[in-house]
Every structure is written in structure tokens, then in C-alpha cells.
C-alpha positions, 0 to 999 in steps of 0.5 A: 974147228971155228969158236963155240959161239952162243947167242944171247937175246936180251930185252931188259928194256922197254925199247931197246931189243938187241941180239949179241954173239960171244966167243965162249972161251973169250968172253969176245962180243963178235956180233950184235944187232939192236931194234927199237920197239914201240911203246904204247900209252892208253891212257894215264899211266898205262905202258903196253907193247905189241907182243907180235912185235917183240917177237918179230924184233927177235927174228930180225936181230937174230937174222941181221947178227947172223949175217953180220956173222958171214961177213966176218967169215965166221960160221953160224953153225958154231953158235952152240946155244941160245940164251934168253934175257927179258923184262921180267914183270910185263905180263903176256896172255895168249891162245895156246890153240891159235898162238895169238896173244889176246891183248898187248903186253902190260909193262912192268912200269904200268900203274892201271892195277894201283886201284887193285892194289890199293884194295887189295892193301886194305883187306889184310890185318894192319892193312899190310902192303907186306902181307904176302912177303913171307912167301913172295918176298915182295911187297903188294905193288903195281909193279909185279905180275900177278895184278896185271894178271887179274887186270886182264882177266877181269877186263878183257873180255878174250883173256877171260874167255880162254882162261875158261875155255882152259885155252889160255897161256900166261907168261913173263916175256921169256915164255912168250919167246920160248913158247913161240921159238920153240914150236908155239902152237905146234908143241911150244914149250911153256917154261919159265925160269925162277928168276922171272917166276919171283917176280909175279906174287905167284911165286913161293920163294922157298919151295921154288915153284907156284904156290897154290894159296897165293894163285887162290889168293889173287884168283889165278888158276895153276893150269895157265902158269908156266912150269918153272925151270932153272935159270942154266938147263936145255929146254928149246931155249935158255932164260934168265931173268934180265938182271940176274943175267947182268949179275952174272955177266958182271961175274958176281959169283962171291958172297955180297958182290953186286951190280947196279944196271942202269937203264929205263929203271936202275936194278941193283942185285946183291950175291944174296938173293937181294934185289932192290929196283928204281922205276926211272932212271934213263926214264928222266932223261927221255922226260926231260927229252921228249915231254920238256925240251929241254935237250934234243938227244939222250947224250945232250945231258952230260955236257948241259949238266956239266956245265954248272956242276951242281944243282945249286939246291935244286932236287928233283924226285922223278916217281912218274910211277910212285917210288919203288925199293925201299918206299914202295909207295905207289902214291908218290908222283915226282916232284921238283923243289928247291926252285929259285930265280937263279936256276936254269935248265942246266941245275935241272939236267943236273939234278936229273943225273943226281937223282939217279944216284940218290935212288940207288943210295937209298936202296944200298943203304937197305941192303947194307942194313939186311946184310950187315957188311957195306958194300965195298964198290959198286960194280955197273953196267947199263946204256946210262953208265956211258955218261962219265958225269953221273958214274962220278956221281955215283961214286960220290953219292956213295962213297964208294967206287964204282967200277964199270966194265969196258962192254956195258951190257952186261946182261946180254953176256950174262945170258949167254954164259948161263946158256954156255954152262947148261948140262948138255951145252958145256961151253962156257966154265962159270968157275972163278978160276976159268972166268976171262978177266975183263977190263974195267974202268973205276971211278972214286969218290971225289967230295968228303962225307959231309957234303955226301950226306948233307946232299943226301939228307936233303934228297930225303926231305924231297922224297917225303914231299912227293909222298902221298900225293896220287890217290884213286879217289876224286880229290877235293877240288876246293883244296889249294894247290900247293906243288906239281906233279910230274907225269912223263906223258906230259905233252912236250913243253919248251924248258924256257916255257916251263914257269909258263906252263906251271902258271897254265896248269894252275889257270886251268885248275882254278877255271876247274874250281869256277866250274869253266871247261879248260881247253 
């Protein structure tokens, strides 16, 4: 008799869609195959996928990993289970009669619902973004589902149709998927696990299910939500919200353990129900990329970084989509201070790389303060932790080590050990006695305290420079310029052009004033 296999379907990021099988008992990734999916831009701000695509990516991994499976003479009838991990907060509406979506999916980074936000923010006592917090557990953000929920049914004409014609579905990614692989239009199970459910403002967080005040409250009739399950059962399918799934690939099963999964955003977890989330993380080095030019690939941005060690002053606050855990300040938009005539594009990549690590040092420092124990290391996963610079960072910035497993997606094991250790699947023991040990690589602190803190220190005062800065009314166009802000669907422009393109904007503000068109 050959391994118990499972097969994990990971989508944690926007892009980046693979399928991996693991040897149950070993924890041995056999086979895995990754396609890249397309994002889509609108308009300012806007962040959608095609959900036929998705779907279709997920055929094509599975196919490709199987057969990767024959070549390596390993039968795919051993693979006992398929488990399921996603974008949690992407929004999908679809026909359940015609199995067809009715728009594209709306991604978690999208920033359309801010005026509704807004609005929303300002019709509760105090004008309170944390006035549904005692039942969510989450503040009124962009960021979740239940706004881009009313998005589209107030703004796409189809959505609205078949939510009163009671034709409509709405799921996160997972219960698309489940629903399709599971039968779709022909008796597709329409579930979701708890781990995406508490992250729409939908969800009560104490009664684990939809809550009926909260559906009222965003205008979102019960019937079009998905039933919601355990995150380790049988229902067709296995779902686990991405970074749960990561938390417990990285066998975080002790009181106050956590994980920080670096990837488009960076996601930290804590083994208390705690999870704190940066919209840009691997986000700033595609920017840097593909909107400045400042580097031609990803990898390019150790070496250019290392090259000087230091940002020598230079703080870049990348909140392309407002500031996240703890701000939650959908105003913000990125910023780069610090600037002078010695700084090159090298003190920017550094400066890049360190901002990751400062928002991840914001967040441990909330969670510190709501647990009352520091965290005593931090362990890491995600495509970014192959850069060695920033995993040194890190640990510098934190003053804590880091410690990052030898298999960096994490999330997909994760998945495939909760569907492993559903009742009715038994394959896979999540026991700490059972649990195979996995190699691992640490890093520690190499600066004192003082030069931590006083680097943190400054890293603040930026934040609160890139506060306050985007509104949803007209700005006054008479008031002096006085920072940029950053966008990350800014037309590329060359790094050695950068003050060039800073004076363009500021000509084409001025011709604005004048009342001349800019071209």
C-alpha cells in the first residue's frame, strides 16, 4: 500500500494560485504546480479577478500535480483528501440556477467601498469605526466583505437582480470553489468555514454563525450566505481560511504561539484568536518593479538593498491602500520622507524591505499589549522570507529571533493537515506528540535596543505623516502641495527620473490651479 497523500489548494494570494500534495505521515511535499492569475485595475483603487479563471487555475494545478504524481510513479488514487486555503475577504456573487459569477471577484485590497465606509463611520454614536467590534471583532474597514457586498448590490445591476429573484450566491473564494468542485449548479454545496466567515462583519464571533442585526445592518439578506462549518470536517471539500491554515502548518498549537506569512500583505496570527494584517508587504517590491523601475525582478531587491545597509534616514510608508492593523486609517496613502541629495535607489529598496518589518512591529507590539506576554520569537513563512536581508531586519526590528521553516508555504501544509485530521478522513494526527519536526532556519537580533527603537521611533513619526491625507471629498485646489502621495498603479517611471517625475506632478498640479488641461 503506497502514502496516504492529500491535496492542498492554496490561493492566499492575489496572483500566485499553486496546488501541493504531502505525504501525510511526513509532512514530504511530493508535488506541486503554481499558475499565475491576472489582476485587473478599473479604475483608481479598484483590485478584481476574473472568478472563471480562478476556477480554471485550479483545474490546471490539480491536473498538472497529478501528473507530476505518475512521473514519480505514485498513485493519485492514495490522495485521501483535498483541502481548500483562499483569500479570505474577496468578495464573489454568482447565479446559483446558471452557475455563472455576475461580476468579477472584488479583492481584499480593493479601496471602492472607502466612501461607504466613511458613511457608514459617521452614522454611529462618536462616529465610531469600532462600533460593530463587540460582535465582529473587527473594526468598519474596506478591507472586509460585508461593504463590497453592498457595493455590488447597489451597483451592479445583475447582483441586484438575482438577490431578488432569490437567485443569488455570496461567498469568499473558498465557497466559490467548494460550490463549483463540488457539483455547482447541479447540487454544489455552499459552505464556508469560520475562519473566512469572521472576516466579512457578518459574522458573530461569539455565537460562531451569521448574525441576524449585523445582515440588517449592512442591508444583506441571510438567504444568500453560505452555511458556515468547521474549519477540519468532510463536506465535498476542506476549507481554511489562508492564514489559519499557515498558523497551523507552522504547528502553532501552544498558548501564544504565532506566524507572520509574508506575501502581497503580511499576516500575523497569534494561538489566541488574534490576528493583525499589512495591506503591502511583497506589494512594495512589485511597485518599486513594475510602477518605478527601480529593479527588473522581485529577487533584484536584496542584493540592490544590501548594497548600502541602511536607509541612511530615508522612511518610506507604503499605505497604497490606507494602513491597516493597528491605524486601520483608510485615509492614509504612502509616503517617502527623509529624502536628501545622498539618497539613492539603493537607500529606497532598503527602505522598502525595512517598512515591511516596521508593520509587522507595529502589529506585535498591539498583540503584546492585549496579551500581556512578549512574544518570545517569531516564526515565518510566505514567498518574501527567501530574502535573508529582510528576515535579518526582521529580527532586528523586533528584537526577537525569527524562525522560518526550511518549506516557506506553509499555508498550503496547513491545509492539507486540517483536511488530513477531519473525522471521517483520519490521516494526518495534529497531537504535538505525532507532529514530524521540521527543519528550520533562525535568525537573531544583530543591532542593540537603542538603535532598534530609536529606528522604530522615526518609522512613527513617517506614519503620522501619511495620515489623513485621502478623502472622498474634492480637495481645495488652492492649497499648497506640500508631500506625494504614492499609488501603486502609477504609470512606470525610471528611478533615475524620479525627481523628474515628482517636478511633472507638481507642474501638472499647478496648470490645474491655472485652470490649463494637463496632458
Amino acid at each position: 500500500m503506497g502514502p496516504m497523500l492529500l491535496l492542498s489548494l492554496s490561493l492566499p494570494l492575489p496572483a500566485s494560485h499553486p496546488s501541493q500534495v504531502f505525504n501525510a505521515k511526513t509532512a514530504e511535499l511530493l508535488s506541486h504546480h503554481q499558475v499565475e492569475i491576472r489582476q485587473s485595475f478599473p479604475k483608481e483603487g479598484w483590485v478584481e479577478q476574473d472568478p472563471k479563471e480562478i476556477l480554471q487555475s485550479v483545474y490546471d494545478c490539480m491536473e498538472r500535480t497529478c501528473e507530476k504524481l505518475g512521473q514519480l510513479h505514485i498513485d493519485v488514487s492514495h490522495i485521501k483528501a483535498v483541502g481548500v486555503t483562499n483569500q479570505r475577504e474577496t468578495t464573489l456573487v454568482w447565479d446559483k440556477e446558471t452557475g455563472e459569477p455576475l461580476y468579477n471577484a472584488i479583492v481584499w485590497l480593493d479601496l471602492r467601498t472607502q466612501s461607504t465606509v466613511e458613511r457608514l463611520i459617521n452614522k454611529t454614536p462618536g462616529k465610531s469605526k469600532n462600533h460593530l467590534k463587540h460582535k465582529t471583532g473587527l473594526p468598519i474597514s474596506t478591507y472586509f466583505s460585508a461593504v463590497k457586498l453592498r457595493w455590488l448590490m447597489d451597483n451592479v445591476e445583475e447582483v441586484a437582480e438575482a438577490v431578488l429573484t432569490h437567485r443569488a450566491m455570496f461567498g469568499t473564494v473558498d465557497s466559490w470553489l467548494i460550490w463549483c468542485l463540488t457539483g455547482g449548479k447541479s447540487g454544489g454545496v455552499h459552505v464556508t468555514d469560520v475562519t473566512n466567515a469572521s472576516r466579512t462583519m457578518l459574522f458573530n464571533i461569539h455565537t460562531l454563525d451569521w448574525d441576524p442585526e449585523l445582515c440588517r445592518y449592512f442591508g444583506v439578506p441571510m438567504e444568500i450566505l453560505p452555511k458556515v462549518k468547521s474549519s477540519s470536517e468532510i463536506y465535498g471539500s476542506m476549507c481554511l481560511g489562508d492564514q489559519s491554515a499557515a498558523l497551523v502548518g507552522q504547528m502553532c498549537f501552544q498558548d501564544g504561539q504565532a506566524k507572520n506569512t509574508y506575501g502581497t500583505g503580511c499576516f500575523l496570527l497569534r494561538n489566541t484568536g488574534v490576528e493583525g494584517s499589512v495591506a503591502i508587504a511583497g506589494a512594495v517590491v512589485r511597485w518599486l518593479k513594475d510602477n518605478m523601475g527601480i529593479i527588473r525582478s522581485s529577487s533584484e531587491i536584496e542584493k540592490l538593498a544590501g548594497e548600502v545597509g541602511s536607509s541612511y534616514g530615508c522612511y518610506f510608508v507604503p499605505a497604497f491602500s490606507g494602513l491597516y492593523a493597528p491605524y486601520w486609517e483608510p485615509s492614509a496613502r504612502g509616503i517617502i520622507c527623509g529624502l536628501t541629495q545622498f539618497t539613492n535607489r539603493s537607500h529606497l529598496a532598503f527602505a522598502a524591505l525595512e517598512a515591511v518589518c516596521f508593520q509587522t512591529r507595529e502589529i506585535l507590539d498591539a498583540m503584546n499589549q492585549d496579551y500581556g506576554v512578549p512574544l518570545s520569537q517569531l516564526q515565518v513563512d510566505g514567498g518574501m522570507t527567501s530574502n535573508r536581508l529582510l528576515m535579518q531586519l526582521q529580527a532586528d526590528i523586533l528584537c526577537v529571533p525569527v524562525v522560518k521553516p526550511s518549506m516557506p508555504e506553509t499555508t498550503a501544509l496547513g491545509a492539507a493537515m486540517a483536511a488530513g485530521a477531519a473525522e471521517g478522513v483520519g490521516v494526518w494526527s495534529l497531537a504535538p506528540g505525532d507532529l514530524a519536526a521540521v527543519p528550520t532556519e533562525r535568525y537573531q537580533p544583530q543591532i542593540n535596543t537603542e538603535e532598534s527603537e530609536f529606528r522604530y521611533a522615526r518609522w512613527k513619526k513617517a506614519v503620522q505623516k501619511a495620515m489623513n491625507w485621502e478623502t472622498t471629498e474634492p480637495e481645495n485646489a488652492s492649497q499648497p502641495l506640500s508631500v506625494f502621495y504614492l499609488s501603486p498603479h502609477r504609470p512606470p517611471v525610471a528611478g533615475s527620473e524620479l525627481a523628474q517625475w515628482a517636478q511633472n506632478e507638481y507642474r501638472g498640479l499647478e496648470a490645474e490651479k491655472d485652470g490649463t488641461c494637463r496632458t
